[in-house]
C-alpha positions in Angstrom: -14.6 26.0 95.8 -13.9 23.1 98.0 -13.7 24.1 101.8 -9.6 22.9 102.2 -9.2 26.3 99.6 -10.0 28.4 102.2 -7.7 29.0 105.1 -8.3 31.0 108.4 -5.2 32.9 107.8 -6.5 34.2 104.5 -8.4 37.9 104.7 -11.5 39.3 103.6 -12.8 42.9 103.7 -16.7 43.3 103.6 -18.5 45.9 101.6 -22.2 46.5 100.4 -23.7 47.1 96.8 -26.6 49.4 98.4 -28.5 50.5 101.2 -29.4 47.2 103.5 -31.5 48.3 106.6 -34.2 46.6 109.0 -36.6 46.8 106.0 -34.1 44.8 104.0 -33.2 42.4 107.2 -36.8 41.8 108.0 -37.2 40.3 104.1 -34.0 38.6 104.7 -35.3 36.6 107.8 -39.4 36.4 106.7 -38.3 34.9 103.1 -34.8 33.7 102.8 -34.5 32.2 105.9 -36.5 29.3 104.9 -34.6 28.2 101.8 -30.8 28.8 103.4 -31.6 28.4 106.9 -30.4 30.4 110.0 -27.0 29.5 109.9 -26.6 31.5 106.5 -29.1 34.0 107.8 -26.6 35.1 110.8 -23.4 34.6 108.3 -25.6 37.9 105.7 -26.1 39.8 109.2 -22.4 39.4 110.5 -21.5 40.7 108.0 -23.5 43.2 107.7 -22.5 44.3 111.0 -19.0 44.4 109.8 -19.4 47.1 107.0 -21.3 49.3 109.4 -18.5 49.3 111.7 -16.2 49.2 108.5 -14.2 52.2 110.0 -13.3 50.9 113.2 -12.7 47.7 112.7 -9.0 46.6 111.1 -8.5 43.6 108.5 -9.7 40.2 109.7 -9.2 36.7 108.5 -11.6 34.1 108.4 -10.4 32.8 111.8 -11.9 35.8 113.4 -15.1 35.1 111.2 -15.0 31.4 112.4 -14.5 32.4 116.2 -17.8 34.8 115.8 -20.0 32.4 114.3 -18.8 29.5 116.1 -18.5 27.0 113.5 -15.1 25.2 112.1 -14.1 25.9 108.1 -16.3 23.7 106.3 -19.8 25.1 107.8 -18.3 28.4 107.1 -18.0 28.0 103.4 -21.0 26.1 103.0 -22.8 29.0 104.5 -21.4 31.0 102.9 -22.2 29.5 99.3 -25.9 29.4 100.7 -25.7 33.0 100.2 -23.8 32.9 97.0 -26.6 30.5 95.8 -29.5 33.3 96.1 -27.9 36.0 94.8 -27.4 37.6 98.6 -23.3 37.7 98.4 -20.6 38.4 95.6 -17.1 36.5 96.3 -14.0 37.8 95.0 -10.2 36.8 95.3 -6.7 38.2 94.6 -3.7 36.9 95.5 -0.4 38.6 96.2 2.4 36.2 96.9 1.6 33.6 99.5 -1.2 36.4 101.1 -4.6 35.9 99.9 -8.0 38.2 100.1 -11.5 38.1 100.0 -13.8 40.6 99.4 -17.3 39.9 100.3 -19.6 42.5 98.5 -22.9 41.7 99.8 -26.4 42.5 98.1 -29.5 43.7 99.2 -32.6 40.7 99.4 -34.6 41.3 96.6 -38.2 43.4 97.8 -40.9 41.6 98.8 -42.8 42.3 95.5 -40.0 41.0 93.2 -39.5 37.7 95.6 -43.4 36.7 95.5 -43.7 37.4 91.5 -39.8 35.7 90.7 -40.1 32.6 88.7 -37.4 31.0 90.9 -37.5 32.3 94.9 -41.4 32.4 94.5 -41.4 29.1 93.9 -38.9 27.0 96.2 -39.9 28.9 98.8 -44.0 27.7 98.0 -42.6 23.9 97.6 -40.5 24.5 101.1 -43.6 25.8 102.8 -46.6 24.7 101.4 -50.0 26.7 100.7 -51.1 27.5 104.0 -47.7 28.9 105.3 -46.6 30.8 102.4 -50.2 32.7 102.3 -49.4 33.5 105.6 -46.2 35.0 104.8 -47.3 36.7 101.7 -50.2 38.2 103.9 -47.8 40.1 105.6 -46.0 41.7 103.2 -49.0 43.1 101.7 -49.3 46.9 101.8 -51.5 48.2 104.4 -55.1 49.1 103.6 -55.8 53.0 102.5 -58.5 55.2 102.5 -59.3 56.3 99.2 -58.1 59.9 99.3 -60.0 60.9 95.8 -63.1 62.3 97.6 -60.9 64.5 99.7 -59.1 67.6 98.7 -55.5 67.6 98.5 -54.2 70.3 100.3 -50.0 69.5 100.3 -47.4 72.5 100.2 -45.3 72.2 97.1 -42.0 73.5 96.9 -42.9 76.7 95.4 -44.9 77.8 97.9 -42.2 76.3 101.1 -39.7 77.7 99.6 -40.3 80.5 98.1 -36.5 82.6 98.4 -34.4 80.2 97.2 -31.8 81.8 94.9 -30.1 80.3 91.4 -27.3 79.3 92.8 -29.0 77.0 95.4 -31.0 75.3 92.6 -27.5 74.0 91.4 -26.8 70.0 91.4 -23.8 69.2 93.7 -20.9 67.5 91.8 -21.5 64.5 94.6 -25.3 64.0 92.7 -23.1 63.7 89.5 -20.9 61.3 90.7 -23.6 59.3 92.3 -26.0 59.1 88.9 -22.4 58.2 87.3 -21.5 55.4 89.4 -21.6 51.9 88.0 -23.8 50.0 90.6 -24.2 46.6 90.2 -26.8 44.5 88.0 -29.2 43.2 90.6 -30.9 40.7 88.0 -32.4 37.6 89.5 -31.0 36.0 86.4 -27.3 36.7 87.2 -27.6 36.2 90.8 -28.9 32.9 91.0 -28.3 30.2 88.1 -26.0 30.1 85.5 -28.7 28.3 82.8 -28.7 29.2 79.5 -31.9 29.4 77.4 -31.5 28.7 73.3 -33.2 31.8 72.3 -31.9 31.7 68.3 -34.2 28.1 68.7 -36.8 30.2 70.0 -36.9 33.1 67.0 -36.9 30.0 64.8 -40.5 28.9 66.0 -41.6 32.5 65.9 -42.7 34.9 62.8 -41.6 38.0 62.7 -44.2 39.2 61.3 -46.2 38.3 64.2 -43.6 39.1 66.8 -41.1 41.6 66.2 -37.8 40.7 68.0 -37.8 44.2 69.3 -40.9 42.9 72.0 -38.1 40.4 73.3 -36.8 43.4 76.1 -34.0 42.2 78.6 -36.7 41.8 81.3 -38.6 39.5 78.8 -36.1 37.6 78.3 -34.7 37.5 82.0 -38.5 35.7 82.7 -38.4 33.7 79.5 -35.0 32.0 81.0 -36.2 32.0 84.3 -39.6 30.4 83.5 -38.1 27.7 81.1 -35.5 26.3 83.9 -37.8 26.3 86.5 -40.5 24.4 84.6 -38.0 23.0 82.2 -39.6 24.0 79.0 -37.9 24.0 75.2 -37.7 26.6 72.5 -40.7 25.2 70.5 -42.8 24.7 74.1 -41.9 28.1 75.0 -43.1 29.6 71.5 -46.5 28.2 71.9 -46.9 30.1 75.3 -45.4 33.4 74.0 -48.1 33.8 71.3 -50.4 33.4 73.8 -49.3 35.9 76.2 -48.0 38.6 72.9 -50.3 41.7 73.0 -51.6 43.1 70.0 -49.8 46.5 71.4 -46.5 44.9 70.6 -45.4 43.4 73.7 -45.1 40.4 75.2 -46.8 40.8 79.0 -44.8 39.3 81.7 -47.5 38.7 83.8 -49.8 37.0 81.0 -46.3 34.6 80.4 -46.4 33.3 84.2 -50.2 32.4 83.6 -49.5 30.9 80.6 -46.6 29.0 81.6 -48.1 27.5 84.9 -51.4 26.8 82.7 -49.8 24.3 80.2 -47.7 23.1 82.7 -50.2 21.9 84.9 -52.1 21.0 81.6 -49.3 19.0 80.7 -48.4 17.3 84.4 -51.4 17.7 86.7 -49.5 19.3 88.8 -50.0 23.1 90.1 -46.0 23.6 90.6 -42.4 21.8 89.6 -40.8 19.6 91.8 -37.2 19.0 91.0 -37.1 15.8 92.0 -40.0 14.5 89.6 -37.6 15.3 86.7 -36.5 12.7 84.9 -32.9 12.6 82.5 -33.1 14.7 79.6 -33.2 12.7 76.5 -30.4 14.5 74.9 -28.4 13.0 78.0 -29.7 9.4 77.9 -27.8 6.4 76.2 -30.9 4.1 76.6 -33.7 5.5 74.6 -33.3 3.8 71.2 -31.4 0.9 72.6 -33.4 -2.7 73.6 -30.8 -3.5 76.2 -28.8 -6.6 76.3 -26.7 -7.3 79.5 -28.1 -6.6 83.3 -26.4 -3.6 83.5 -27.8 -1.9 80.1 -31.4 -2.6 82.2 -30.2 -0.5 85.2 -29.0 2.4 82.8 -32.2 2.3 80.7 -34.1 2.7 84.3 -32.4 5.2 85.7 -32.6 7.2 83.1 -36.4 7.1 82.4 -37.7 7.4 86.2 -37.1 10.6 88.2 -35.5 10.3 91.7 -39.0 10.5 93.8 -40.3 7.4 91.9 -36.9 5.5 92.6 -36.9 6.1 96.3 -40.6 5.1 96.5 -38.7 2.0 94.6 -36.1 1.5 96.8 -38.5 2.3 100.0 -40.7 -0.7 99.5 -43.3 1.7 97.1 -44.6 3.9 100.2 -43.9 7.4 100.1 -40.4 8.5 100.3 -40.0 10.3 103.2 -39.6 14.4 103.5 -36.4 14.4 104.9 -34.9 11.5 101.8 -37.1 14.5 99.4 -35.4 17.7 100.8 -32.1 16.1 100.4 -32.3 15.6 96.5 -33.9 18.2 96.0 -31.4 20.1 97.2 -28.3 18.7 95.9 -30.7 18.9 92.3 -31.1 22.9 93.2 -27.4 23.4 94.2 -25.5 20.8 92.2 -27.2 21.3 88.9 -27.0 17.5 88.2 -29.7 15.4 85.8 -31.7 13.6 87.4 -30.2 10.3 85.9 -27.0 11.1 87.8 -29.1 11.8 91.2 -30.8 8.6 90.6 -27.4 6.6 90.2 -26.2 8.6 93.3 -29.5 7.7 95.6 -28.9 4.2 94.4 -25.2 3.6 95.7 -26.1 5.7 98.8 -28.9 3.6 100.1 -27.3 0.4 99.3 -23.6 0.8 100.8 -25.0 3.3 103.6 -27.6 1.0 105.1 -30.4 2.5 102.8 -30.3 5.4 105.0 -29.7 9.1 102.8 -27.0 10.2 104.9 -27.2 14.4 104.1 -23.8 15.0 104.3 -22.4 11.9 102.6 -25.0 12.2 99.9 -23.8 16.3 99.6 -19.9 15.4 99.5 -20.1 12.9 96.6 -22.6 15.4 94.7 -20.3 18.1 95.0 -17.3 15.8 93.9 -19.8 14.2 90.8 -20.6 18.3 90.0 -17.1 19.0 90.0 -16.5 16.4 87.4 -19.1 17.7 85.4 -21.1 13.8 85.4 -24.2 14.5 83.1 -24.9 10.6 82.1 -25.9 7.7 84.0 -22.7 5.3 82.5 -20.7 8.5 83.9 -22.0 8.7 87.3 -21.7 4.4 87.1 -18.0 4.7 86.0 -17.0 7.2 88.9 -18.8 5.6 91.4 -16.7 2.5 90.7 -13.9 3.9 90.4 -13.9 5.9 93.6 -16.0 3.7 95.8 -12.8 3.3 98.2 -12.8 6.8 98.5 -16.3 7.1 99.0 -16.5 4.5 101.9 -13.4 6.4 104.0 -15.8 9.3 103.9 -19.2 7.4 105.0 -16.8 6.0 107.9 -14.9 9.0 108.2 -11.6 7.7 108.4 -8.8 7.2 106.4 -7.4 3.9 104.3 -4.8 2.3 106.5 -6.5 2.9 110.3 -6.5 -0.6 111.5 -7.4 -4.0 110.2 -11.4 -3.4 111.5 -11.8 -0.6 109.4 -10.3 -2.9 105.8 -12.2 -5.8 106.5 -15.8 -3.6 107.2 -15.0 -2.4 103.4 -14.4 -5.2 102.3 -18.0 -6.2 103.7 -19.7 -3.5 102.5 -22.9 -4.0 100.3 -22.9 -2.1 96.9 -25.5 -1.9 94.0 -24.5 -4.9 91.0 -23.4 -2.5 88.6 -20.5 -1.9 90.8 -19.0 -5.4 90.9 -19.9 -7.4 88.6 -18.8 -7.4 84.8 -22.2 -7.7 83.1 -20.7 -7.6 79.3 -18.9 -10.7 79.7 -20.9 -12.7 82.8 -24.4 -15.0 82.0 -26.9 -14.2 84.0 -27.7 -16.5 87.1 -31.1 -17.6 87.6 -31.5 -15.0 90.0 -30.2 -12.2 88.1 -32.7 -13.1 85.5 -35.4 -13.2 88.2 -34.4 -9.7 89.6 -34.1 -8.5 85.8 -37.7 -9.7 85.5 -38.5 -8.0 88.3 -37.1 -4.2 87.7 -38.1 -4.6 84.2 -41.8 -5.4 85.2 -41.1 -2.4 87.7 -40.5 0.1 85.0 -42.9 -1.3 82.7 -45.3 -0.3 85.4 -43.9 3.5 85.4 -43.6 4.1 81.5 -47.0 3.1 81.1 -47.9 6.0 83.8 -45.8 8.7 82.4 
């Protein structure tokens, strides 16, 4: 939903799934707080505030919203969709005429328990922490320590013995109870809040015996951490079936538990590395147009590349080969998170950035074309090449924030703007200058260089 959708005239009424109190709110602030910020953070607890006071309070709009927080349209919605992102808010709309409403259902954080051991919220918030940090964290949420009451005598009332008068018809169950074991309360599955990936689990059963695994052992929390395991550390069918039969139980079930240790052993077996990072993915092959092609125009060598390196190596390209820098790293790893787009498509996006923006990874320039490139559904580099081209005017009156036709400055500074080759030159029908060759020589030693490391 783009932010001109939403209008301060439209309302919104604010309910709750559950039971959200300072147990909740302290989770909220301790481990969500870090991966959608504080802005988000005070969005969930205005909110919040609002269905406690539910009673008192008549219908707003979004312009009351906007005067509480303090912040225009755009931040409002983007905060908001923070909290869509992690599962922490549910969005509905009707519409009745020209009167539209919201209804903003939100949903208790997950408990601490279920947030450390989540394939998904575990992880990011490790990766936006680091070790030390998110020990530190986790130490807190640890139960307290007990003393071992087996060596004492337990000498609690029970019921029987409190209440000792109590006649049949007090021992009835209120028709409220009923209603309340009756009442359809929303599916709080990690799964459904978060990410909308699909994993191929007929390709799984393929690579599977029954014999050896009934499909009965395949439970919906099985599969929920199957799927969440195999976006997170981007595994296939076939990969996955390896690690199942590792973690199956001869007692006829697969062990969650035993999965995760699986999964992060032949991961790091596989990659060296402890934990994913997004933006050390690289284009899926079934999403390439390179792979079984020896390229033949300048262009062709700039698809092949982008699709083969992942986004960290090309800004350690593009920054001279030093490390990128945390701030370039949190910025594509987040529109990667949010976005959902391949990592060829980030790399062609990183690429047009830095070059027409004064190789500087403007956040919100870099999140405005992502969200347009998601909205088109790009999934291939030629795609992400084609749109760029075609929309690079539009582009450059959002990097200067103005519009076409606001003086003769502003034309001629487009005009003057730099912009990757692929954008202006037509390498099917051009020769290649001396230099062109030179530079072709150059990024083709380059990624030479990173194929032979991968």
């Amino acid at each position: 939903m783009h932010w001109k959708d939403l209008l301060p005239v439209d309302a919104y009424h604010v309910q709750s799934d559950g039971m959200i109190g300072e147990y909740e709110l302290r989770t909220l602030y301790f481990l969500y707080q870090p991966l959608i910020g504080m802005r988000a953070c005070a969005l969930y607890t205005t909110l919040w505030q609002e269905v406690t006071m539910a009673h008192h309070l008549p219908e707003a709009t979004h312009h009351h919203l906007m005067t509480m927080m303090d912040v225009d349209l755009k931040v409002l919605l983007s905060e908001r969709q923070q909290l869509e992102a992690v599962g922490l808010l549910r969005v509905y709309q009707t519409e009745s005429g020209s009167t539209r409403t919201f209804i903003y259902e939100l949903v208790a954080p997950l408990t601490p328990a279920a947030f450390f051991t989540d394939g998904l919220l575990g992880h990011y918030l490790y990766n936006k922490l680091g070790e030390r940090e998110f020990r530190r964290i986790e130490q807190t949420f640890l139960p307290e320590h007990h003393v071992d009451t087996h060596q004492y005598t337990n000498l609690t009332a029970s019921f029987e013995q409190v209440f000792q008068s109590v006649s049949p018809s007090e021992l009835q169950a209120p028709e409220a109870s009923e209603r309340f074991e009756q009442a359809d309360w929303p599916d709080k599955s990690l799964a459904d809040r978060v990410t909308n990936f699909e994993f191929d689990f007929e390709a799984l059963y393929q690579h599977l015996s029954d014999v050896i695994i009934s499909r009965e052992a395949f439970t919906a929390e099985v599969k929920e951490a199957i799927t969440k395991l195999a976006w997170i550390y981007m595994l296939e069918p076939e990969e996955m079936s390896g690690i199942i039969q590792k973690a199956f139980l001869h007692s006829g079930s697969i062990d969650i538990e035993t999965l995760q240790r699986e999964v992060r052993y032949y991961y790091k077996l596989e990659t060296g590395e402890a934990l994913p990072v997004l933006s050390q993915r690289r284009q899926p092959p079934d999403l390439r147009h390179m792979d079984d092609k020896q390229p033949q125009t300048e262009e062709e060598k700039q698809v092949k590349t982008l699709e083969q390196v992942s986004p960290h190596e090309l800004l350690e390209y593009l920054s001279g080969g030093g490390k990128p820098p945390a701030a370039d790293l949190k910025v594509v790893e987040e529109i990667m998170m949010e976005q959902k787009l391949p990592a060829g498509v980030v790399n062609v996006l990183i690429h047009y950035v830095m070059i027409a923006n004064d190789r500087k990874l403007s956040k919100s320039y870099v999140e405005k074309i992502a969200g347009h490139w998601a909205r088109k559904h790009i999934q291939s580099v030629p795609q992400a090449m084609s749109l760029a081209r075609s929309e690079h005017q539009k582009y450059q009156q959002w990097r200067q924030g103005k519009k076409q036709g606001q003086g003769q400055s502003y034309r001629k500074n487009q005009r003057q703007a730099p912009v990757p080759k692929w954008m202006k030159e037509d390498n099917n029908t051009q020769q290649p200058t001396q230099d062109q060759n030179n530079n072709a020589k150059q990024r083709a030693e380059w990624l030479e260089q990173y194929l032979n490391n991968l």
